[in-house]
BAROMAR-5362 format. One line per field, with one value per residue (C-alpha): residue number from 1; x, y, z. Coordinates in nm, 4 decimals, m for minus. Layout:
<pts>
nr <- (NUM,...)
X <- (X,...)
Y <- (Y,...)
Z <- (Z,...)
</pts>
This chain:
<pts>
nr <- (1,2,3,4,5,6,7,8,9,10,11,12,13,14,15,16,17,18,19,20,21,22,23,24,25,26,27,28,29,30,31,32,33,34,35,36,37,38,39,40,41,42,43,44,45,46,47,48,49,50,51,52,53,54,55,56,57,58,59,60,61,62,63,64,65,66,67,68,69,70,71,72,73,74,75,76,77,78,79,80,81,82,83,84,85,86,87,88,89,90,91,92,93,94,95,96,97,98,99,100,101,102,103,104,105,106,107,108,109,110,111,112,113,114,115,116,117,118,119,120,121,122,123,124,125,126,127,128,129,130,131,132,133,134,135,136,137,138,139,140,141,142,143,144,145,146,147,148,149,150,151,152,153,154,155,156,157,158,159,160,161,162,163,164,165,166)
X <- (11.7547,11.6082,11.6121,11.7729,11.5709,11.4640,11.2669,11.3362,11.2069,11.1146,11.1505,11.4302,11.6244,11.5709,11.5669,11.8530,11.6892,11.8785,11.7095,11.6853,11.5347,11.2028,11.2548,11.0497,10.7500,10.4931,10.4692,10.1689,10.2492,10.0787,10.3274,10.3401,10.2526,10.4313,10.3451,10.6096,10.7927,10.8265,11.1021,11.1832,11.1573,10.7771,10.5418,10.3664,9.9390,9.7608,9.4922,9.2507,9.0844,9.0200,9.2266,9.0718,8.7081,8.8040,8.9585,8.6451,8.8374,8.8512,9.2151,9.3521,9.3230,9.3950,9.3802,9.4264,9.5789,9.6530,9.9684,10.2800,10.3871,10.2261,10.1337,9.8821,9.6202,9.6151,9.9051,9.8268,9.9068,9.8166,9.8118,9.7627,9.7167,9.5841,9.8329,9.5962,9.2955,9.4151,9.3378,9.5797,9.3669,9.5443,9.2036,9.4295,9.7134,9.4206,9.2315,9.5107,9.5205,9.8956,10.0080,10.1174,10.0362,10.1639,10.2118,10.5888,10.7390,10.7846,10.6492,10.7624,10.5291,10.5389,10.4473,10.4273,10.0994,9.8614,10.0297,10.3034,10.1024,9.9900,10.1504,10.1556,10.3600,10.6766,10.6615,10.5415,10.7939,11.0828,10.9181,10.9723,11.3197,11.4044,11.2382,11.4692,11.7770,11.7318,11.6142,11.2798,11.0371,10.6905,10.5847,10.4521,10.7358,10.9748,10.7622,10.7423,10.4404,10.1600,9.8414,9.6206,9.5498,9.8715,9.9162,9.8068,9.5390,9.6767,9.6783,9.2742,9.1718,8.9691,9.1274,9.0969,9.2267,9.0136,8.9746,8.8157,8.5682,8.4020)
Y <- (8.0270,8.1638,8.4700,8.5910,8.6803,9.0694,9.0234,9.2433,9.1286,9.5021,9.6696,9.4067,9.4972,9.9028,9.9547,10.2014,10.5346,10.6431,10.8203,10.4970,10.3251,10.6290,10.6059,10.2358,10.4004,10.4925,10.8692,10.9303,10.7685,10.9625,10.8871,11.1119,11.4887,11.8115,12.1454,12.3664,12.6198,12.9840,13.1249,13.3067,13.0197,13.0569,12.7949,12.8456,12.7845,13.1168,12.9292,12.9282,12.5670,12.4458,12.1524,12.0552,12.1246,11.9035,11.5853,11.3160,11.1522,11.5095,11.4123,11.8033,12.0737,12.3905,12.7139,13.0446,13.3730,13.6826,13.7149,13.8999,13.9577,14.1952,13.9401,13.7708,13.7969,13.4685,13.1992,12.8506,12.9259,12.5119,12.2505,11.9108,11.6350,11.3175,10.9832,10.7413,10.9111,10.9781,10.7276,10.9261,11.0238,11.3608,11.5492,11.7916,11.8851,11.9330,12.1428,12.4060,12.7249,12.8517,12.4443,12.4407,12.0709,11.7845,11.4508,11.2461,10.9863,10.8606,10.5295,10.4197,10.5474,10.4527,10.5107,10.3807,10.5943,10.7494,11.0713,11.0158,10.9929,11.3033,11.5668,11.9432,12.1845,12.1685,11.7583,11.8144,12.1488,11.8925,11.6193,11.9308,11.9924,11.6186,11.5427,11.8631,11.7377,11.4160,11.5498,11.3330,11.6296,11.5536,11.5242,11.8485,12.0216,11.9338,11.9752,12.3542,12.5039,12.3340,12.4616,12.7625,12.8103,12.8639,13.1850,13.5253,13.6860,13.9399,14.3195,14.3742,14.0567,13.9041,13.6229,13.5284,13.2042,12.9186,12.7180,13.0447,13.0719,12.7163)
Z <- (8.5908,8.9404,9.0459,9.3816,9.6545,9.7081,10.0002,10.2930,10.6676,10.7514,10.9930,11.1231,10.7672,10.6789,10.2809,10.1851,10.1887,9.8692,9.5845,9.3602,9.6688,9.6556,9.2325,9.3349,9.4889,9.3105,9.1350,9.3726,9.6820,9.9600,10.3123,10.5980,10.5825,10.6166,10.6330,10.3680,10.4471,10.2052,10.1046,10.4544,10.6555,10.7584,10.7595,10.4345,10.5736,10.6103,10.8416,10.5408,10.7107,10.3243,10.4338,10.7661,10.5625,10.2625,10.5297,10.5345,10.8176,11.0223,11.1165,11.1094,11.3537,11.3536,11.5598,11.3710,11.4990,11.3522,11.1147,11.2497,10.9327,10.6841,10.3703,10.5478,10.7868,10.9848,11.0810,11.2689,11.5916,11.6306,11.3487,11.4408,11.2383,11.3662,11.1943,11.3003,11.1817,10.8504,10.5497,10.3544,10.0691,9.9361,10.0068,10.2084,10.0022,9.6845,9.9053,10.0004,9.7826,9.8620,9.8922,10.2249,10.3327,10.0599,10.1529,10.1030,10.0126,10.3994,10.4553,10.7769,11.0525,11.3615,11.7227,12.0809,12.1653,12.0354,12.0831,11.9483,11.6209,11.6997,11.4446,11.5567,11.3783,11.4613,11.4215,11.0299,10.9740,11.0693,10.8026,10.5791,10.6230,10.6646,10.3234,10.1950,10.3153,10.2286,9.8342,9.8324,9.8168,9.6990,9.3145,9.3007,9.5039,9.2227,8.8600,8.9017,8.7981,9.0194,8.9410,8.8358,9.1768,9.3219,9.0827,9.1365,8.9470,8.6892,8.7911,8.7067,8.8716,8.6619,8.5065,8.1040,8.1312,7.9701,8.2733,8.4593,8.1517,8.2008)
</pts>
């Protein structure tokens, strides 16, 4: 007749991090950030500042230099984003045009300073591979085809797609 008790006392008692567990959350949760990495191992971002421009909390950071690699012209030297600062709105990962920043499924965020909320590069590179290994990659990571903007323009350049007509 009653039901058993599912409460947890977090963080004393962890939730099992298994993929059933993130199947509970929301299809749109928005949880910590991290910056993707291409198919070579680079950090995807091409210093375009879209991201930092779109963020109404100002929460990102980042210092451009030139690319060492030939398919782009600029790399974050520096990308920091600030935890705290963030209200985790997805402004961001909308904003990017080669969708280098997404936001996971990591809830659990926490910190003894302030800079330890402090998220450079490396810290949101190793959110990307930890969110690889453990198979919880973002929404869009897994549904393939993301968005019109992600896609080159055919050979001409002028696209004849609908949504370019309006």
């Amino acid at each position: 007749m009653l039901k058993p008790s599912v409460t947890q006392q977090f963080p004393e008692e962890r939730p099992q991090k298994d993929k059933t567990f993130f199947s509970l959350l929301p299809a749109n949760y928005r949880g910590v950030h991290r910056l993707n990495r291409d198919e070579q191992g680079r950090t995807k971002c091409v210093a375009c500042y879209m991201c930092s421009t779109a963020c109404p909390a100002h929460c990102i950071d980042i210092v451009a230099a030139p690319s060492p690699w030939p398919d782009r012209e600029k790399y974050p030297e520096t990308f920091v984003i600030d935890e705290l600062r963030c209200i985790y709105c997805g402004m961001c990962e909308q904003a990017c045009p080669v969708d280098a920043i997404e936001l996971t499924t990591l809830f659990d965020l926490t910190g003894f300073s302030r800079e330890e909320m402090m998220f450079d590069k490396e810290k949101l590179l190793s959110v990307f591979d930890e969110t690889v290994k453990m198979g919880t990659d973002p929404v869009r990571t897994r549904t393939g085809r993301l968005s019109v903007a992600s896609e080159l323009p055919p050979e001409g350049g002028v696209t004849t797609s609908s949504t370019a007509q309006m």
